[in-house]
TORMI-816040 format. One record per residue (C-alpha): x, z, y; residue number from 0. Coordinates in nm, 2 decimals. Example, Ala and Ser with C-alpha at 12.3 -4.5 7.8 and 13.67 -1.06 7.14 Angstrom:
BEGIN
{east->1.23; up->0.78; north->-0.45; pos->0}
{east->1.37; up->0.71; north->-0.11; pos->1}
***
This chain:
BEGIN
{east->-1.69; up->1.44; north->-0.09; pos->0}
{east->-1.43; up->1.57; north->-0.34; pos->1}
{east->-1.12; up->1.34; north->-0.49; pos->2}
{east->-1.00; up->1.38; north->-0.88; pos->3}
{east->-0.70; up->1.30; north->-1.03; pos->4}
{east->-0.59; up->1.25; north->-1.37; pos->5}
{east->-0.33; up->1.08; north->-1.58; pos->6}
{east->-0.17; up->1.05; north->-1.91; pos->7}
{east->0.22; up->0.97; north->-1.90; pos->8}
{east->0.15; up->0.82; north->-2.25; pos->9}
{east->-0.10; up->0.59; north->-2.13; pos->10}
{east->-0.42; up->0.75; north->-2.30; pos->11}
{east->-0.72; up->0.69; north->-2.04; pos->12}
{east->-0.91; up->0.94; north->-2.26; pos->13}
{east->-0.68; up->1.27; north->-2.17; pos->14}
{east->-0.65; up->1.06; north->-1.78; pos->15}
{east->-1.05; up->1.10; north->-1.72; pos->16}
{east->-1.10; up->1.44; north->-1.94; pos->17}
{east->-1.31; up->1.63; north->-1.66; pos->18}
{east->-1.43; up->1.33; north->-1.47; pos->19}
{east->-1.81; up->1.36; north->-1.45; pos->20}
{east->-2.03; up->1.11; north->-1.21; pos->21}
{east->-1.79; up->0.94; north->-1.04; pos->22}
{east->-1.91; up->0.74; north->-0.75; pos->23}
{east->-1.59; up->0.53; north->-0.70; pos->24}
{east->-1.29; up->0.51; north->-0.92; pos->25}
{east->-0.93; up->0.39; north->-0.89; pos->26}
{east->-0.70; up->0.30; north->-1.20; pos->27}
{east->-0.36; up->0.29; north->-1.18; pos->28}
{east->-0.21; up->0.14; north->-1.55; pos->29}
{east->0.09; up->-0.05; north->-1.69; pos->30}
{east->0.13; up->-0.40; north->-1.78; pos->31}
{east->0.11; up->-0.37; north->-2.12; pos->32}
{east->-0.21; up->-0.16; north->-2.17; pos->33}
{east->-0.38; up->-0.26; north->-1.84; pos->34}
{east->-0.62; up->-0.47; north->-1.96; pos->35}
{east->-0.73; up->-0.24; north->-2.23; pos->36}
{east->-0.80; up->0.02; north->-2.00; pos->37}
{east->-0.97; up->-0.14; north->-1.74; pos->38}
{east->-1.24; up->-0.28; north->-2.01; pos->39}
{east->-1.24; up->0.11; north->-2.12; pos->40}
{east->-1.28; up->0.21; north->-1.81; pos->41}
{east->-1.61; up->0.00; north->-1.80; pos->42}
{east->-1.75; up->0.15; north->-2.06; pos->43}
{east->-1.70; up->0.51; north->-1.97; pos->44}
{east->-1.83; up->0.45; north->-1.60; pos->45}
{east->-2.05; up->0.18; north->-1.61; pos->46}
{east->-2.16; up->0.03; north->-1.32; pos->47}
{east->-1.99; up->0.28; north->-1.13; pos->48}
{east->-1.73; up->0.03; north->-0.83; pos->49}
{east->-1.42; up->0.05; north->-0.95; pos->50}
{east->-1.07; up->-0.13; north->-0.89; pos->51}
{east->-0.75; up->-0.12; north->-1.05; pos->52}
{east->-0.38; up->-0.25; north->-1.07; pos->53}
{east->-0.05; up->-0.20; north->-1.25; pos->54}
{east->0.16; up->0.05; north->-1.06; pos->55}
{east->0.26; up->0.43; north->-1.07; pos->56}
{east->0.02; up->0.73; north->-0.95; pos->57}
{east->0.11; up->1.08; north->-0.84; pos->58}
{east->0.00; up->1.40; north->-0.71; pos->59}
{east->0.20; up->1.67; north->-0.81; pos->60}
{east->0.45; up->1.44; north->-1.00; pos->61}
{east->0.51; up->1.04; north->-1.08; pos->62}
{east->0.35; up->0.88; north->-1.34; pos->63}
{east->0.62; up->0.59; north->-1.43; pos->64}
{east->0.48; up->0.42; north->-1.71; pos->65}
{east->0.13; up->0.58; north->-1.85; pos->66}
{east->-0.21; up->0.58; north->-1.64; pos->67}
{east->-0.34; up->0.75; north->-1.35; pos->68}
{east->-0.70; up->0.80; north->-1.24; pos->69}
{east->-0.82; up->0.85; north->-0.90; pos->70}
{east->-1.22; up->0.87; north->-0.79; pos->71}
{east->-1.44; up->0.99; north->-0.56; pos->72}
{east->-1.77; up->1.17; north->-0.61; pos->73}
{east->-2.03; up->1.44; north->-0.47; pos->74}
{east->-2.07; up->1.24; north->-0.16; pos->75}
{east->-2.01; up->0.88; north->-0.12; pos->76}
{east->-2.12; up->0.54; north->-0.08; pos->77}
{east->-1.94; up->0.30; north->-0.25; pos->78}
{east->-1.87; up->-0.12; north->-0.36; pos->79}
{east->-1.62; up->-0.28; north->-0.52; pos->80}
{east->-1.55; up->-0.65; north->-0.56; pos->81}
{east->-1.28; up->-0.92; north->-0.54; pos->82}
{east->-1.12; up->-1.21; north->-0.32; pos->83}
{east->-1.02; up->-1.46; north->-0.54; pos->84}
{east->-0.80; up->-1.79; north->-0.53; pos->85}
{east->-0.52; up->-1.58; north->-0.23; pos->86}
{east->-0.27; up->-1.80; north->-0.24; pos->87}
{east->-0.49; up->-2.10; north->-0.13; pos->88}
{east->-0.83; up->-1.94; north->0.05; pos->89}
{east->-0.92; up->-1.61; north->0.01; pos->90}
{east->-1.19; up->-1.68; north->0.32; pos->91}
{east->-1.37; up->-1.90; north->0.05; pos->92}
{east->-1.49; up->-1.57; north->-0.04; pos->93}
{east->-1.54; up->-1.37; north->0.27; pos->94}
{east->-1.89; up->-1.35; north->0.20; pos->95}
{east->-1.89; up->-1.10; north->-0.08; pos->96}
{east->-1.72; up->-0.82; north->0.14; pos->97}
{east->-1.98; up->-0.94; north->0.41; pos->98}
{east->-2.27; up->-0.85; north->0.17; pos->99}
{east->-2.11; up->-0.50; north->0.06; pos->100}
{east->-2.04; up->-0.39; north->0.39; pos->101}
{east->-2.38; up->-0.42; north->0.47; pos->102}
{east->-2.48; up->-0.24; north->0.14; pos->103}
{east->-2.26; up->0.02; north->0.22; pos->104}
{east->-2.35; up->0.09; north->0.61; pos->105}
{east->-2.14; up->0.30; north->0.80; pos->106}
{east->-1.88; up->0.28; north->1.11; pos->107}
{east->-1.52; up->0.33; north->1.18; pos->108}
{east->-1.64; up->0.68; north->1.21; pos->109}
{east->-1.65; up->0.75; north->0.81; pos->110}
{east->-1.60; up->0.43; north->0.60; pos->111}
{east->-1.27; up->0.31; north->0.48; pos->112}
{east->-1.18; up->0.00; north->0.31; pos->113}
{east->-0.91; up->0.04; north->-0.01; pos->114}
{east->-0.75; up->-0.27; north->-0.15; pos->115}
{east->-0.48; up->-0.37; north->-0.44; pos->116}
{east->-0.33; up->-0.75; north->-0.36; pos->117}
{east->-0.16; up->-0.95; north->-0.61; pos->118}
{east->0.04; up->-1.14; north->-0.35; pos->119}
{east->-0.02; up->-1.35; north->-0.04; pos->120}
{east->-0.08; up->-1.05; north->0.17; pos->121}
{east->-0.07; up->-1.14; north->0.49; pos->122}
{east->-0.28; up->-1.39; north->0.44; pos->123}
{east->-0.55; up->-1.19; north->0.27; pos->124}
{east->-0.49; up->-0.88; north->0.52; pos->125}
{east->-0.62; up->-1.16; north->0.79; pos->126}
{east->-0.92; up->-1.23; north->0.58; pos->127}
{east->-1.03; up->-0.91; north->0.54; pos->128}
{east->-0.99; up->-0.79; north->0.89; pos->129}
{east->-1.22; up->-1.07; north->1.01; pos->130}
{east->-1.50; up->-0.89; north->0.87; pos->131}
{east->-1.38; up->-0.54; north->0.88; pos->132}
{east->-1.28; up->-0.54; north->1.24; pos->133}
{east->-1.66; up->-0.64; north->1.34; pos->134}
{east->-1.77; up->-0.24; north->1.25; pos->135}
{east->-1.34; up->-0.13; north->1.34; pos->136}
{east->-1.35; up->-0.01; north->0.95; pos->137}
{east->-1.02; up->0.05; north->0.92; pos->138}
{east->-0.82; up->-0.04; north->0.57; pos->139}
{east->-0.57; up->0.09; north->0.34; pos->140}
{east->-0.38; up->-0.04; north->0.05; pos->141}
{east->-0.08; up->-0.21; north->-0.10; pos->142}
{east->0.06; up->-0.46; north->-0.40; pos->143}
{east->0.06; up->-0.39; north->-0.74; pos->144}
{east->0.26; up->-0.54; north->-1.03; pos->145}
{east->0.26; up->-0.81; north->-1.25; pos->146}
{east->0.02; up->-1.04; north->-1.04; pos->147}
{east->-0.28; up->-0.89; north->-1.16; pos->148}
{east->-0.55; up->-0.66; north->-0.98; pos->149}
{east->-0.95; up->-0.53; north->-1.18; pos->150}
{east->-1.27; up->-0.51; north->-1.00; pos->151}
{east->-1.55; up->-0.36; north->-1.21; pos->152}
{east->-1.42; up->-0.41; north->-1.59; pos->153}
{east->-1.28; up->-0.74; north->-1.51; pos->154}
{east->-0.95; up->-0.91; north->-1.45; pos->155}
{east->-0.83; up->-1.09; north->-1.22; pos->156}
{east->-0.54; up->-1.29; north->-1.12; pos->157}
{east->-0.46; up->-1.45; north->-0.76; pos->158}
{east->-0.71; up->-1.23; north->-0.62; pos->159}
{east->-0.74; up->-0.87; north->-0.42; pos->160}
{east->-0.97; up->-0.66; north->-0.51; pos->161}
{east->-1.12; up->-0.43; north->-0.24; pos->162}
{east->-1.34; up->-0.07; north->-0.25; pos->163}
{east->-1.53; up->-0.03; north->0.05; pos->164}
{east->-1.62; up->0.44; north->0.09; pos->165}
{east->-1.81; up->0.55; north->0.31; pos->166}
{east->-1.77; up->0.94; north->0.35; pos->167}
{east->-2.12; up->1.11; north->0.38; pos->168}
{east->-2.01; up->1.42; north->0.48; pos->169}
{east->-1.78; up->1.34; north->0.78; pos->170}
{east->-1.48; up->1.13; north->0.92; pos->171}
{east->-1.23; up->0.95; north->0.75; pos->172}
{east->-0.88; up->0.81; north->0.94; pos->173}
{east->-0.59; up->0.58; north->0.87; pos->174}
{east->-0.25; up->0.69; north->0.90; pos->175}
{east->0.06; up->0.51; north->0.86; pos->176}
{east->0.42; up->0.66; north->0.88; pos->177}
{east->0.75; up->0.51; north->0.95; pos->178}
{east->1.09; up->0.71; north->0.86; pos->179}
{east->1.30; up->0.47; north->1.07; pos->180}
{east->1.38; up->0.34; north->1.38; pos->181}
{east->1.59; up->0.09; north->1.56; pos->182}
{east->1.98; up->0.08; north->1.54; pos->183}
{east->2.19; up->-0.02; north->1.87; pos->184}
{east->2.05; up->-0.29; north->2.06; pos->185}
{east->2.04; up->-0.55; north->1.85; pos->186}
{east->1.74; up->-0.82; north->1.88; pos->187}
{east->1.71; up->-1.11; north->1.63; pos->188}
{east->1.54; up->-1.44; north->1.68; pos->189}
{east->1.44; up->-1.58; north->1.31; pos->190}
{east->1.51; up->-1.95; north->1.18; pos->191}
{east->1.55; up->-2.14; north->0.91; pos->192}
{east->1.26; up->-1.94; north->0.76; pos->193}
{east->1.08; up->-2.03; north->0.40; pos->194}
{east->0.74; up->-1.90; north->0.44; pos->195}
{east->0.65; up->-1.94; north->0.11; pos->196}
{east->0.93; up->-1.77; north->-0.07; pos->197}
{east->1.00; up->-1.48; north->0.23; pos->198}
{east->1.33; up->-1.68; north->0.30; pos->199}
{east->1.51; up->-1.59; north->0.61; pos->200}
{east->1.77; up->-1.82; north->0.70; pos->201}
{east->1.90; up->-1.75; north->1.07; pos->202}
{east->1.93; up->-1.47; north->1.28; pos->203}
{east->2.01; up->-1.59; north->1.69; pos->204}
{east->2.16; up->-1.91; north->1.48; pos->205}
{east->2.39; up->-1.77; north->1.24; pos->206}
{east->2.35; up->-1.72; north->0.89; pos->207}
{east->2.13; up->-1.42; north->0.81; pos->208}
{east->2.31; up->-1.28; north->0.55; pos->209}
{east->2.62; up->-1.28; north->0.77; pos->210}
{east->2.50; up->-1.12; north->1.03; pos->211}
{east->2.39; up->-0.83; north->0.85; pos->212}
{east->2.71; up->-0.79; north->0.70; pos->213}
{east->2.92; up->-0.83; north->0.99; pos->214}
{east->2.70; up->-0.56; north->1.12; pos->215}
{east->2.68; up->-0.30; north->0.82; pos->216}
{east->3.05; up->-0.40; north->0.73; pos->217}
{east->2.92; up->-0.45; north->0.37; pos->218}
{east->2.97; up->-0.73; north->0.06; pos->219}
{east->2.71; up->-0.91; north->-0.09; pos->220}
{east->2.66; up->-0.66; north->-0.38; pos->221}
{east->2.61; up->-0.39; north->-0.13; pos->222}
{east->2.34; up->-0.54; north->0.07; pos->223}
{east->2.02; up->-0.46; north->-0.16; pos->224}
{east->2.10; up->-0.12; north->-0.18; pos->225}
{east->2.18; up->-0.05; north->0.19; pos->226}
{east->1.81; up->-0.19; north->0.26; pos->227}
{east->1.69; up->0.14; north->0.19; pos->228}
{east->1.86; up->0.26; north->0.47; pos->229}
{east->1.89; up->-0.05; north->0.70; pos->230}
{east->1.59; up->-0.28; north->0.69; pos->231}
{east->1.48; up->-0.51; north->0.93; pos->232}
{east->1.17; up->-0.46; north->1.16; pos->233}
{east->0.95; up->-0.73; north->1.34; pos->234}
{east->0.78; up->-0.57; north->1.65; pos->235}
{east->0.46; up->-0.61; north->1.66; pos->236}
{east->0.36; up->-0.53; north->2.00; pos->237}
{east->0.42; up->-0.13; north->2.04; pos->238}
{east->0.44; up->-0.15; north->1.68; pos->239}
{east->0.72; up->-0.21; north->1.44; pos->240}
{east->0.64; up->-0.37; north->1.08; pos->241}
{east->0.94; up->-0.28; north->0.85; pos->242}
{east->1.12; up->-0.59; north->0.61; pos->243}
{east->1.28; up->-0.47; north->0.28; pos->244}
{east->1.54; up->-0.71; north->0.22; pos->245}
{east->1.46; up->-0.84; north->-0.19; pos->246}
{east->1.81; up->-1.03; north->-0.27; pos->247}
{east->2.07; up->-1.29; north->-0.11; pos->248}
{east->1.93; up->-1.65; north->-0.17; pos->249}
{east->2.28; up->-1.82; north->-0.06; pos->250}
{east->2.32; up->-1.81; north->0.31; pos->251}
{east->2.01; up->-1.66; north->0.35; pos->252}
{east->1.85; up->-1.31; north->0.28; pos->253}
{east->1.51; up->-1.32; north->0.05; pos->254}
{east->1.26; up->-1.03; north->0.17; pos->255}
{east->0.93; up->-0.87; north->-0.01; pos->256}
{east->0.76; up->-0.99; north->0.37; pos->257}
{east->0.70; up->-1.28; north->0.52; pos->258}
{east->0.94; up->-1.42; north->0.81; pos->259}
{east->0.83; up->-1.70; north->1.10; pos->260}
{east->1.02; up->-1.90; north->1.25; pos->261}
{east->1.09; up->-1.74; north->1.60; pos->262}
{east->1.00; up->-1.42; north->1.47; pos->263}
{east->1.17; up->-1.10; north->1.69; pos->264}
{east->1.36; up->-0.93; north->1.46; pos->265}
{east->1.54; up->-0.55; north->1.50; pos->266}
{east->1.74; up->-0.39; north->1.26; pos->267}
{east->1.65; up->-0.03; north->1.15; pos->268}
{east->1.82; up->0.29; north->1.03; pos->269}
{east->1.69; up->0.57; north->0.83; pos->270}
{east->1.56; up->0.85; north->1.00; pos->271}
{east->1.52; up->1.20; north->0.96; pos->272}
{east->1.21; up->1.19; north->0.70; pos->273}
{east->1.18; up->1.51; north->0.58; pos->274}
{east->1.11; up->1.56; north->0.95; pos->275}
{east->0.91; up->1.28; north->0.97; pos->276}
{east->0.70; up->1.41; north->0.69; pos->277}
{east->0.66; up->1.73; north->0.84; pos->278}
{east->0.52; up->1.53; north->1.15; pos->279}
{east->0.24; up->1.33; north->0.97; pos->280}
{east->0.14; up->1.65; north->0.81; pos->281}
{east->0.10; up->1.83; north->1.14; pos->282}
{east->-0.06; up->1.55; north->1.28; pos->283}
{east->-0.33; up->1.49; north->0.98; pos->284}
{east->-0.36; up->1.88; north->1.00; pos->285}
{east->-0.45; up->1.91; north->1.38; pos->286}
{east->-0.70; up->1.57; north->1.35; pos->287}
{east->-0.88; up->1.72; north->1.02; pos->288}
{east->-0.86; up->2.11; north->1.04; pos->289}
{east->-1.13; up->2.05; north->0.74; pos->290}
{east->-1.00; up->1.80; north->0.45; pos->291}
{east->-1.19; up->1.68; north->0.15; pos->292}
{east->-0.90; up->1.43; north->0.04; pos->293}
{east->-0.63; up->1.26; north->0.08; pos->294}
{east->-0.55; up->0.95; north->-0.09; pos->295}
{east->-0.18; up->0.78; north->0.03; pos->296}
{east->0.04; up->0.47; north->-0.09; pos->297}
{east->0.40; up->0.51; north->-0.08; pos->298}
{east->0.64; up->0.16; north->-0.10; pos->299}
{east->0.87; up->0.13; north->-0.38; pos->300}
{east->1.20; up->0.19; north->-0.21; pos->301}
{east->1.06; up->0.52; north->-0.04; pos->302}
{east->1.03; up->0.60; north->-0.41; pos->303}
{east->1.34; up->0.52; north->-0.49; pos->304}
{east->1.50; up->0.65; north->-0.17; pos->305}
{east->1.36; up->0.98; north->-0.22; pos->306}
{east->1.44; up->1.01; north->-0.59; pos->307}
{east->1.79; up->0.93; north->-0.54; pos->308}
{east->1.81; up->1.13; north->-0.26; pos->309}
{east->1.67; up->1.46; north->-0.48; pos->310}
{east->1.36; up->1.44; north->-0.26; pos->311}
{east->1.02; up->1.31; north->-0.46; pos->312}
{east->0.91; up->1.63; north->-0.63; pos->313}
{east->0.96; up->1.83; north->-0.27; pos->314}
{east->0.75; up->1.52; north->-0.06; pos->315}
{east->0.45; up->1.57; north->-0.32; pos->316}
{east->0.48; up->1.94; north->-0.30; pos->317}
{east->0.49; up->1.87; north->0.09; pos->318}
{east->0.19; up->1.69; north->0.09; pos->319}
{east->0.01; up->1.90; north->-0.12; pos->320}
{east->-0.02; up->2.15; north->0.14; pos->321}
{east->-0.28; up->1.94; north->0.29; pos->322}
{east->-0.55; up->1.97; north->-0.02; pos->323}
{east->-0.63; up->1.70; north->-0.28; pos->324}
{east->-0.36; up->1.46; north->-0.25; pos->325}
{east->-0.34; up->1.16; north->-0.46; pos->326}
{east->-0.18; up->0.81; north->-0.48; pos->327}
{east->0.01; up->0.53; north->-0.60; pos->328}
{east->0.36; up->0.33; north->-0.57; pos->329}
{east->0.31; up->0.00; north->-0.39; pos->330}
{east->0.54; up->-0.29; north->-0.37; pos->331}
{east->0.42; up->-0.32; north->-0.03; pos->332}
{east->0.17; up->-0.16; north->0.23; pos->333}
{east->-0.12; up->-0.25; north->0.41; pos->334}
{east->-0.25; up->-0.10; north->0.75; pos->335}
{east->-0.52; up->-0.27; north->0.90; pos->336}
{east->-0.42; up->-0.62; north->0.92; pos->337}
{east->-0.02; up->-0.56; north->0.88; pos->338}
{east->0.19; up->-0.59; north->0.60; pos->339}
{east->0.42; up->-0.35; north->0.56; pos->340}
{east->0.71; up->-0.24; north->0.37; pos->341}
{east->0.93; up->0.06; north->0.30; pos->342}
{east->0.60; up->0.29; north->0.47; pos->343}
{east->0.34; up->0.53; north->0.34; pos->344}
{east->-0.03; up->0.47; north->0.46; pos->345}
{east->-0.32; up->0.69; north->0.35; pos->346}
{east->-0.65; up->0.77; north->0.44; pos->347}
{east->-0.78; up->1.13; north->0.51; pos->348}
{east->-1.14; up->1.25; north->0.43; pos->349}
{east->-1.28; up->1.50; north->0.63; pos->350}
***
C-alpha cells in the first residue's frame, strides 16, 4: 500500500488532492469554518470511496494551522468507513455497524487497523469500540478533533465518532504509542471529589487538588496551565501510565481534558528527555518494520505546543521523516486501543 499527503494552508481542497488518483481510503483534516464545504467536496471528487474527517491540523514535513490537509491510502487496501452516533448517551446503540464492516473488511491483528476521530465522550466510545475490535485483537488509533464535529462519507456529524477500518494487503500493520515523561519523586495520589462529567478533579489524598499541585511545583494559579506541559498527571493503568493534561483551575479544584474517578491512583509526571525519546520510537518502528509503506501518527495539542515553543516541531517531522511517508494530525487527545490519552503521539505503521 502507499500513503499521500496533501494540503493547502489556504484551505483550497482542489491544490490539497492535486495528484490524488484512486484512492481507496481517505482522511480530511479541515477548519471550522470551511469543514463542511469540503467534506461535501470531498464526496464528489471521491465518491463512494470510505472516508472520514474532522477539524484539526495535518503535517508531514510542516503544520498546517488553519487550511486543509489530505491523507489516503491506495494501491493496496481494504477499506470502510462509518459512524457511532448519539456518544454522549450510547454509542453501543450502534455497535452493529462496525460489526458489519469488520466482517466486510476481513482481516486479523496481523494487518488491519482501526482509525477514528471522536467528538467527545472518549472513554466511553473507546470502550465501545474495543468490544468489537478486541474479538479479531484489531488494534486502533486515533484522537479528538475540534469544534464537536467529525464526517463519515460526505456527511456530518455531531455527537458521533466516526471510524475507518484498513486492512493492509500487502503485509503487517502495528500500533505504537509514545510517552515523553515519567514519574516525579514518589508521590501517589488517590482522586476525590471527582466530576465525571466535566473532568473535574477535586481531591488528591483529601486535600484540595489544586493545592496540592502547587504546594508541590511551588507555583500560583496563573502558572499552573502552562507548567502542565511539563508536569501532568498520570493514572497507572496497570504496567501502563495514561497521561492527564490539566485544562484550567475550576475553584478548588483542577479541570483536565481526561476523565478522573473517584479513587483513581494518580502520579505526577515530569518531562523527559524527548528528543531521546523520539529517537527511541524511531529505532524501535525501524527494527519491527525494516520495510515501511507508511506511517500515519497523531500528536496531542500540548506536544505541539511544547515542541514549538521549545524550537522543536520542524526537527520532530524532519525526525520522523526518516522513516518514509509520514503523515498526521494534531489531536486534542489520543486514543490507543481502549485508553484515552493525553499529551502522547500514537500512530500506526504499514509494512
Amino acid at each position: 500500500m502507499k500513503q499521500f499527503y496533501g494540503m493547502s494552508q489556504r484551505g483550497d481542497l482542489d491544490e490539497a488532492v492535486r495528484g490524488l488518483s484512486r484512492p481507496e481510503f481517505v482522511m480530511l483534516l479541515s477548519n471550522p469554518d470551511q469543514f463542511e464545504r469540503h467534506v461535501a467536496e470531498l464526496e464528489k471528487r471521491f465518491p463512494g470511496v470510505p472516508s472520514i474527517g474532522c477539524m484539526g491540523m495535518s503535517y508531514q514535513h510542516s503544520v498546517v494551522e488553519h487550511g486543509v490537509g489530505v491523507i489516503a491510502f491506495y494501491d493496496g487496501v481494504t477499506a470502510a468507513a462509518n459512524v457511532l452516533e448519539q456518544v454522549s448517551v450510547m454509542p453501543v446503540k450502534y455497535i452493529q455497524r462496525l460489526e458489519r464492516d469488520m466482517q466486510t473488511v476481513g482481516g486479523s491483528s496481523r494487518d488491519t487497523i482501526c482509525i477514528d476521530f471522536c467528538s467527545g465522550n472518549d472513554a466511553c466510545v473507546l470502550t465501545t469500540l474495543n468490544t468489537a475490535l478486541s474479538r479479531r485483537g484489531v488494534s486502533l488509533v486515533g484522537g479528538t478533533g475540534d469544534q464537536g464535529r467529525v464526517s463519515a462519507n460526505g456527511r456530518v456529524y455531531q455527537d458521533a465518532v466516526a471510524y475507518g477500518l484498513i486492512r493492509n494487503q500487502n503485509g503487517r500493520v502495528k500500533a505504537y504509542k509514545e510517552n515523553i515523561y515519567h514519574q516525579l519523586g514518589n508521590y501517589r495520589f488517590i482522586a476525590s471529589d471527582t466530576d465525571r462529567a466535566n473532568y473535574i478533579l477535586g481531591s488528591l489524598n483529601g486535600r484540595s487538588a489544586k493545592q496540592v499541585y502547587k504546594d508541590i511545583l511551588h507555583v500560583t494559579d496563573e502558572e499552573i496551565l502552562t507548567r502542565t506541559f511539563q508536569n501532568p498527571f498520570g493514572k497507572l493503568n496497570g504496567s501502563d501510565t495514561c497521561i492527564i493534561s490539566i485544562k484550567e483551575v475550576h475553584g478548588s479544584a483542577l479541570a483536565c481534558f481526561r476523565q478522573v474517578n473517584d479513587s483513581d491512583v494518580l502520579i505526577l509526571l515530569e518531562l523527559g528527555d524527548y528528543r531521546a525519546i523520539v529517537q527511541d520510537t524511531i529505532q524501535q518502528i525501524t527494527r519491527d518494520f525494516p520495510h515501511r509503506s507508511a506511517v500515519f501518527s497523531v500528536n496531542c495539542l500540548f506536544r505541539y505546543k511544547l515542541f514549538s515553543e521549545e524550537g522543536y516541531m520542524q526537527n520532530y517531522l524532519r525526525d520522523m521523516s526518516v522513516l518514509g511517508s509520514h503523515a498526521g494530525f494534531v489531536g486534542y487527545g489520543e486514543h490507543y486501543n481502549n485508553r484515552f490519552v493525553n499529551q502522547s503521539m500514537t500512530c500506526v505503521v504499514f509494512e
